[in-house]
C-alpha positions in Angstrom: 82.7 -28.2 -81.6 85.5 -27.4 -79.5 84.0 -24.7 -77.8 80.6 -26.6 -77.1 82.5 -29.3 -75.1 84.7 -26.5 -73.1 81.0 -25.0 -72.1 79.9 -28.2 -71.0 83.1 -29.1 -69.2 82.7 -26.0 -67.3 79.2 -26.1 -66.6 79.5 -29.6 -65.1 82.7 -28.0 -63.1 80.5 -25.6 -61.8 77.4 -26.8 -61.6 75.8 -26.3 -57.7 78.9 -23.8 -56.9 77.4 -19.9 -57.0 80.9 -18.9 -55.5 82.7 -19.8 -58.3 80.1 -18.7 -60.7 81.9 -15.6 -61.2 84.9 -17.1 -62.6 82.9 -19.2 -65.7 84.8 -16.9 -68.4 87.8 -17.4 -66.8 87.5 -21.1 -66.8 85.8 -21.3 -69.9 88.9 -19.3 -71.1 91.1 -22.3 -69.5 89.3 -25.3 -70.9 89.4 -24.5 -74.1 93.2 -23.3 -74.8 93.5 -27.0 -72.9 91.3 -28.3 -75.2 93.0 -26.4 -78.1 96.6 -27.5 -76.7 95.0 -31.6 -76.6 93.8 -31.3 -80.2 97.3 -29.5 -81.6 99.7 -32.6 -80.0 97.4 -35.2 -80.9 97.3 -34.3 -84.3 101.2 -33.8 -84.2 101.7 -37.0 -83.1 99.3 -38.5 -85.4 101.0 -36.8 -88.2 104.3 -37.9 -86.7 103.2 -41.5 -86.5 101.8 -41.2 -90.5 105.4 -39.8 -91.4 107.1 -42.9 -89.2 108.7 -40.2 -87.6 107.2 -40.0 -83.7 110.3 -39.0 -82.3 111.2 -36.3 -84.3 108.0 -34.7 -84.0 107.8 -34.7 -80.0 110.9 -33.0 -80.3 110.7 -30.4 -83.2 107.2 -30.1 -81.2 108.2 -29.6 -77.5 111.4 -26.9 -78.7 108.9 -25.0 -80.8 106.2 -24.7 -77.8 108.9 -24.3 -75.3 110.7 -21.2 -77.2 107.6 -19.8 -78.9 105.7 -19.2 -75.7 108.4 -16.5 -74.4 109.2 -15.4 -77.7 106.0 -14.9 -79.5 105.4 -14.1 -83.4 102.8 -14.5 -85.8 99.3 -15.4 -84.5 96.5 -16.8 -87.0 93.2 -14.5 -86.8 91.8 -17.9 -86.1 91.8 -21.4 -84.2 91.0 -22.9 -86.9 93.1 -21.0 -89.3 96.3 -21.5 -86.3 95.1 -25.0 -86.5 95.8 -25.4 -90.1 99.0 -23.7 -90.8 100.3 -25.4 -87.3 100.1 -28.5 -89.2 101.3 -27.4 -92.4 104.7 -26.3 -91.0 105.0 -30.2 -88.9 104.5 -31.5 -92.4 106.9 -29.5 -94.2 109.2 -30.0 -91.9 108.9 -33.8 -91.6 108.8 -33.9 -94.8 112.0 -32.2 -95.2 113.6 -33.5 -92.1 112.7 -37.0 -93.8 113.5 -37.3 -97.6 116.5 -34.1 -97.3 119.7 -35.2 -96.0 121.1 -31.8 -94.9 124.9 -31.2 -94.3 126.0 -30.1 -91.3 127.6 -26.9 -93.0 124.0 -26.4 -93.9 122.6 -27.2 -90.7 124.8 -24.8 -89.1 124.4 -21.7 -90.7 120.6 -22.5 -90.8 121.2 -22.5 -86.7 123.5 -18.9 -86.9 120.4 -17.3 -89.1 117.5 -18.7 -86.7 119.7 -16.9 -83.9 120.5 -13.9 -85.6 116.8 -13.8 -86.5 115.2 -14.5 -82.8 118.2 -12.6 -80.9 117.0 -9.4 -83.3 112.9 -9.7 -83.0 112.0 -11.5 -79.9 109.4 -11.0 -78.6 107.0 -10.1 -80.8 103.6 -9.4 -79.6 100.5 -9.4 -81.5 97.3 -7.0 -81.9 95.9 -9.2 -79.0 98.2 -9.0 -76.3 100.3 -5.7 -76.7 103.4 -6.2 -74.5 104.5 -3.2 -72.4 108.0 -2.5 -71.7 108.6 -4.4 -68.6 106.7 -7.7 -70.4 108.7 -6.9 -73.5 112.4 -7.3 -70.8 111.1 -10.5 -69.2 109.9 -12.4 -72.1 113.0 -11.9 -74.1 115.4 -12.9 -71.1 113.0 -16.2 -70.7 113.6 -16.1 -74.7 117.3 -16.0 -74.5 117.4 -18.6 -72.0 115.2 -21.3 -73.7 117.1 -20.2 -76.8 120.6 -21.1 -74.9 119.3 -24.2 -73.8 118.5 -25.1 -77.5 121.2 -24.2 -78.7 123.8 -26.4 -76.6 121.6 -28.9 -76.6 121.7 -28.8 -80.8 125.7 -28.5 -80.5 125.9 -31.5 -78.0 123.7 -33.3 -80.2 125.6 -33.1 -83.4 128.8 -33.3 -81.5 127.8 -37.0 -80.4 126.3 -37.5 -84.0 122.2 -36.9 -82.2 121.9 -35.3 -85.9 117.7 -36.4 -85.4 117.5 -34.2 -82.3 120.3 -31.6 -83.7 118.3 -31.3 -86.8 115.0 -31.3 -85.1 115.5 -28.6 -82.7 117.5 -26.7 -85.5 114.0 -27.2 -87.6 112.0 -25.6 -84.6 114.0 -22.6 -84.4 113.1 -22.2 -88.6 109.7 -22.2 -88.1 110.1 -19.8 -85.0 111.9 -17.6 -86.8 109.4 -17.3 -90.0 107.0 -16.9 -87.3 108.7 -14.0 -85.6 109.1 -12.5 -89.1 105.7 -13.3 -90.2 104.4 -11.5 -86.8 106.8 -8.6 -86.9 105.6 -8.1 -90.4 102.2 -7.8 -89.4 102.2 -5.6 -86.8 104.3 -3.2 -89.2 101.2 -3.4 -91.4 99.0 -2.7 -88.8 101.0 0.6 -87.6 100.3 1.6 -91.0 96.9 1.4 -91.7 
């Protein structure tokens, strides 16, 4: 489905244009990762809005996207499969987020682990898009900076009792981390076979 209305939003882009012609994969390629982008925060904010808990999705949402696109980690073997477990993880960690009251001892030394964890792997590339060295120094200094950036922001939070943002952002670097675990784990498998 998706793909059917990226082909026609592309051929209607580029209908009467020879010139640019050339370039339909590349556009093609565009609209639908837009369209794939569309269809994953809709359905996190629907979820969010099913879970009376909008706000904390944008934000577990936005610090996950934010850090995960320097850092990497697992990738599904499909969209649709990506699609799925995407929204798994929003509702497990909702769900925890809303019937878990977590202490901030807890919360803390979930934060020290999640940095340990993405200060150790990141980034980790897939099968895909093998990062050479250079890609490998950039992406983890972009890493370490949305990481910082987090991470004060999550220290500010809970200093000024923010414990929904704290928490939320906290919860993002979770997921990020089983992902970056998940991924690293995968490639190992691959070297292997």
């Amino acid at each position: 489905m998706k793909e059917r209305v990226s082909k026609a939003v592309v051929n209607w882009l580029l209908k009467d244009d020879e010139e640019k012609q050339k370039y339909y994969e590349i556009y093609l390629f565009g609209i639908d990762q837009m369209l794939g982008n569309i269809i994953n925060i809709l359905t996190a904010m629907i979820i969010g809005i099913l879970f009376g808990e909008l706000l904390r999705t944008i934000i577990f949402v936005t610090a996950f996207m934010v850090i995960r696109s320097y850092a990497g980690g697992y990738h599904a073997s499909s969209t649709l499969r990506c699609y799925i477990l995407t929204n798994i993880a929003i509702i497990v960690v909702l769900s925890a987020m809303k019937f878990i009251t977590f202490s901030s001892t807890f919360l803390g030394c979930l934060s020290v682990m999640n940095s340990m964890v993405i200060l150790i792997l990141a980034p980790v590339d897939t099968e895909n898009k093998r990062l050479d060295e250079i890609e490998c120094i950039h992406y983890r200094k972009k890493t370490i900076i949305v990481w910082s950036v987090e991470v004060v922001i999550t220290i500010f939070c809970a200093i000024l009792q923010y414990k929904l943002i704290a928490e939320s952002v906290i919860f993002a670097q979770v997921v990020l981390s089983l992902s970056l675990i998940g991924g690293q784990i995968h490639n190992l498998h691959e070297k292997g076979k």
